[in-house]
C-alpha positions in Angstrom: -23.6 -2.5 10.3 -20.1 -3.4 9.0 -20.0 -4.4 5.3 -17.1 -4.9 2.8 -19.0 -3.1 -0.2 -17.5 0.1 -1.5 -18.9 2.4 -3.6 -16.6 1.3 -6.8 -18.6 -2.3 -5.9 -21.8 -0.7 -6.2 -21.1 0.9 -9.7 -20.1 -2.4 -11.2 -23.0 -4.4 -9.7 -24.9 -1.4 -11.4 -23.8 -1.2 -14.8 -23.8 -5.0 -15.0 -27.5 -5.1 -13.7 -28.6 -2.0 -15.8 -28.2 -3.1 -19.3 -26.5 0.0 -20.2 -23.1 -1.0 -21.5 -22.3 -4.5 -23.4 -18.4 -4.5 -22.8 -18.7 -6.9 -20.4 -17.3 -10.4 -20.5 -16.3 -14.0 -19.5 -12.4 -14.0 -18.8 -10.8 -17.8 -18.2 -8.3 -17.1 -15.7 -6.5 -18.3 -12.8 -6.6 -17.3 -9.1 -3.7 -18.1 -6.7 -3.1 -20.3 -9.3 -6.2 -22.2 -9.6 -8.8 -22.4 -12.5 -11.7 -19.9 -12.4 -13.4 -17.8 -14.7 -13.8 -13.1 -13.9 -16.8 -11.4 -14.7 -14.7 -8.3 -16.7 -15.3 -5.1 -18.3 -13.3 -4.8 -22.2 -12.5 -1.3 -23.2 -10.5 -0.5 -26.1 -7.2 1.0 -25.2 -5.4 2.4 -28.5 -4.7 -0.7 -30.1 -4.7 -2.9 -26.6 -8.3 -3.9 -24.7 -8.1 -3.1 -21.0 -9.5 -6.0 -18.9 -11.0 -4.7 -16.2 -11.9 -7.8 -13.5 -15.6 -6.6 -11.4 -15.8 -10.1 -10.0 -14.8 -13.7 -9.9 -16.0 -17.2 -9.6 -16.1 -19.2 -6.6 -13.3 -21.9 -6.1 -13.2 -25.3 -4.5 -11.3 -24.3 -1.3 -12.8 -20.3 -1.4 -15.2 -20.5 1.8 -17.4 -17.5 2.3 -18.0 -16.2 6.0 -20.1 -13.3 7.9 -17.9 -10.3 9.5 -17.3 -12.8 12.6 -16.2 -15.8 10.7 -19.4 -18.0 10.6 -19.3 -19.7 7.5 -22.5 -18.8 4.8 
């Protein structure tokens, strides 16, 4: 079975699912240009916060397919 999630993916869905951590957060943002919103993780960073994006919103024109291109 081909599949496109890593083990990194895995970790995020985890900690988001666990309710173990509370850094995580809404982020307005942009993809190739266009409005959308990230799930993120915030971690403090000296005086900066580190956004972190684990995943993002679906847009208009974003079309989701299987591994041989039929459409979901």
């Amino acid at each position: 079975m081909r599949t496109n999630i890593t083990p990194e993916h895995r970790e995020r869905f985890n900690a988001l699912t666990s309710g173990q951590f509370t850094n995580f957060a809404l982020f307005s943002c942009f993809i190739n240009g266009k409005p959308a919103v990230a799930i993120v993780a915030a971690n403090q960073d000296g005086d900066e916060i580190t956004l972190t994006p684990l995943f993002v919103s679906i847009t208009d024109d974003m079309v989701l397919t299987d591994h041989d291109g039929v459409q979901a």
